[in-house]
C-alpha positions as CSV (number, residue, x, y, z in Angstrom):
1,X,-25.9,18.6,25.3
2,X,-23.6,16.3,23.1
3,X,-21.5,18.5,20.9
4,X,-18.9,17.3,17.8
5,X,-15.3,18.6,18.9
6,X,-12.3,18.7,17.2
7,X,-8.6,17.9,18.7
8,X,-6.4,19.4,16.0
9,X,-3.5,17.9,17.2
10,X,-4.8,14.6,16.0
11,X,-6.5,16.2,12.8
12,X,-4.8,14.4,10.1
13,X,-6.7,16.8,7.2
14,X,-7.2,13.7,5.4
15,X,-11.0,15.6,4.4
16,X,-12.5,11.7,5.4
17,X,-14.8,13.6,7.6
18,X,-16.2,15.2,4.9
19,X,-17.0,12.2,2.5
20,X,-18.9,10.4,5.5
21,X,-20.6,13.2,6.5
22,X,-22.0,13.8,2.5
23,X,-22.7,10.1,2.3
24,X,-24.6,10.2,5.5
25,X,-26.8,12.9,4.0
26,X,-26.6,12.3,0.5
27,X,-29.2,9.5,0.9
28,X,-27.6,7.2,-1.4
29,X,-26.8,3.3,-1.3
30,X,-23.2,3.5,-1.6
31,X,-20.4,5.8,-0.6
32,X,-18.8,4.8,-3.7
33,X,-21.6,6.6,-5.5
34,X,-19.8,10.1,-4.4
35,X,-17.2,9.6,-6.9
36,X,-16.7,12.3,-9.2
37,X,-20.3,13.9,-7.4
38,X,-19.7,17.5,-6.1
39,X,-20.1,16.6,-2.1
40,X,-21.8,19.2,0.0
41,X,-20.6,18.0,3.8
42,X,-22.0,19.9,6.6
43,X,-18.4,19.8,8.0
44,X,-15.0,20.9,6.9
45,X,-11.7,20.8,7.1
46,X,-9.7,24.1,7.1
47,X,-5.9,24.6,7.7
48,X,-2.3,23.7,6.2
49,X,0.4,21.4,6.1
50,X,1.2,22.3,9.7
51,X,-1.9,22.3,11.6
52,X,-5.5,21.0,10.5
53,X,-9.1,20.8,12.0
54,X,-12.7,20.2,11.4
55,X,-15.3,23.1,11.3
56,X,-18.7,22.4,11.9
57,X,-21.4,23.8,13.9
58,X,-20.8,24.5,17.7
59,X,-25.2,24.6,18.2
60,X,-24.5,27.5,20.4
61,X,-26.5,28.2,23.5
62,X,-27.6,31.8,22.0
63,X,-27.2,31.1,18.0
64,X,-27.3,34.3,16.0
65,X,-28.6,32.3,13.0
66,X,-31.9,31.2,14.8
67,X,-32.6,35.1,15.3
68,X,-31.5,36.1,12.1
69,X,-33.4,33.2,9.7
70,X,-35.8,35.2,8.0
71,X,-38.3,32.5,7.1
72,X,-38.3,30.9,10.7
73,X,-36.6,27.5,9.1
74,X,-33.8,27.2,11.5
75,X,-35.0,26.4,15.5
76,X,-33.9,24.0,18.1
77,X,-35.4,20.3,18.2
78,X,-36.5,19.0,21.7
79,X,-32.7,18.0,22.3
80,X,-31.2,21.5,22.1
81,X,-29.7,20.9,18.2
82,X,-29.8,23.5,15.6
83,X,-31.5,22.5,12.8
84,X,-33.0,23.5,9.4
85,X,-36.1,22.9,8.2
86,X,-35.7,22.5,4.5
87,X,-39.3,23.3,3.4
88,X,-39.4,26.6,4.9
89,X,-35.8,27.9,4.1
90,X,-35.6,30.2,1.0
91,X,-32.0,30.5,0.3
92,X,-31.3,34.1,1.8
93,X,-28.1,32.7,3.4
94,X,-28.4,35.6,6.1
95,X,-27.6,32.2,8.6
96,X,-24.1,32.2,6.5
97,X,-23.8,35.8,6.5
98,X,-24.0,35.6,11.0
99,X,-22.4,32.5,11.8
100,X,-19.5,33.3,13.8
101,X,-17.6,30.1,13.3
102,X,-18.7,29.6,9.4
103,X,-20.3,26.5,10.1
104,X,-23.1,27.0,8.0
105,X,-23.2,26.5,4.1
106,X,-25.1,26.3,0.9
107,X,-26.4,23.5,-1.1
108,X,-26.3,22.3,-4.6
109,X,-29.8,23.8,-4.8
110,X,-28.9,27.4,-3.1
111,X,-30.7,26.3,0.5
112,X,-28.4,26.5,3.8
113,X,-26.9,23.5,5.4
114,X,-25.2,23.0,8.4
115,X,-24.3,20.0,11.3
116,X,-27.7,18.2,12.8
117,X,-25.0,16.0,14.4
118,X,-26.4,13.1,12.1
119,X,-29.8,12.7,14.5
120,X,-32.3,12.3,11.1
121,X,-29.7,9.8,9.4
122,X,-27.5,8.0,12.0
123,X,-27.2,5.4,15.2
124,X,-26.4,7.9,17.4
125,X,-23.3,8.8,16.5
126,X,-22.6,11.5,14.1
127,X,-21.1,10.1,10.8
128,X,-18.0,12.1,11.1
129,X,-16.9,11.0,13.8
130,X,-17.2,7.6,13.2
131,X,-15.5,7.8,10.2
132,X,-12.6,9.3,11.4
133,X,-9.6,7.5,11.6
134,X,-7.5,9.4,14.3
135,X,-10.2,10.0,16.8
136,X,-9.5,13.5,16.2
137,X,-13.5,14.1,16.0
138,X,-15.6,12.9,19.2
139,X,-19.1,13.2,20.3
140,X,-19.0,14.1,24.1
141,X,-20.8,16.5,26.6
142,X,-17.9,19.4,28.0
């Protein structure tokens, strides 16, 4: 399975990851729309001056948050993703709580969000890692 990974040596923490991943799911016609607009990416950056890199979620091959989603909205599509069904999640945040890596977040509206690797909104490629200008993100299979 395809997987977003970081290279921190090349992780500029310029935080551009994080304005094309919200734009990618915000729905909206125009990135420039985001300004001044509390963003909610389903990847961040974490680190200091010295060393940076990109947290998002590693769609493990036994995730904890699957088992643990009370209200069954979180399940793996057909290509091995993790994903959250919207409708069915109720905000518990358990799937926070578990994650190992912290890769999973809350909303604007109190429901969890986390990396889909940008199947629902993008050409393939997860916004990301398109939009980042090191290369520091890539889309591969390890």
């Amino acid at each position: 399975m395809k997987r977003v990974y970081v290279n921190e040596k090349w992780c500029l923490g310029c935080h551009l990851c994080e304005y094309n991943c919200a734009y990618a799911n915000s729905g909206l016609s125009s990135m420039a729309k985001l300004k001044g607009v509390k963003i909610f990416p389903r990847i961040r950056v974490e680190g200091d001056d010295s060393i940076s890199y990109a947290v998002s979620c590693r769609h493990c091959t036994d995730p904890i948050c699957i088992k643990s989603c009370i209200s069954g909205a979180l399940s793996r599509d057909e290509n091995g993703t993790v994903v959250i069904d919207h409708e069915r999640c109720v905000g518990c945040l358990t799937c926070v709580l578990v994650c190992p890596y912290g890769a999973v977040t809350q909303d604007g509206e109190g429901a969890a969000v986390k990396c889909e690797l940008c199947l629902k909104n993008s050409s393939g490629e997860p916004a990301c890692v398109k939009g980042c200008p090191n290369n520091a993100i890539v889309y591969e299979e390890r």
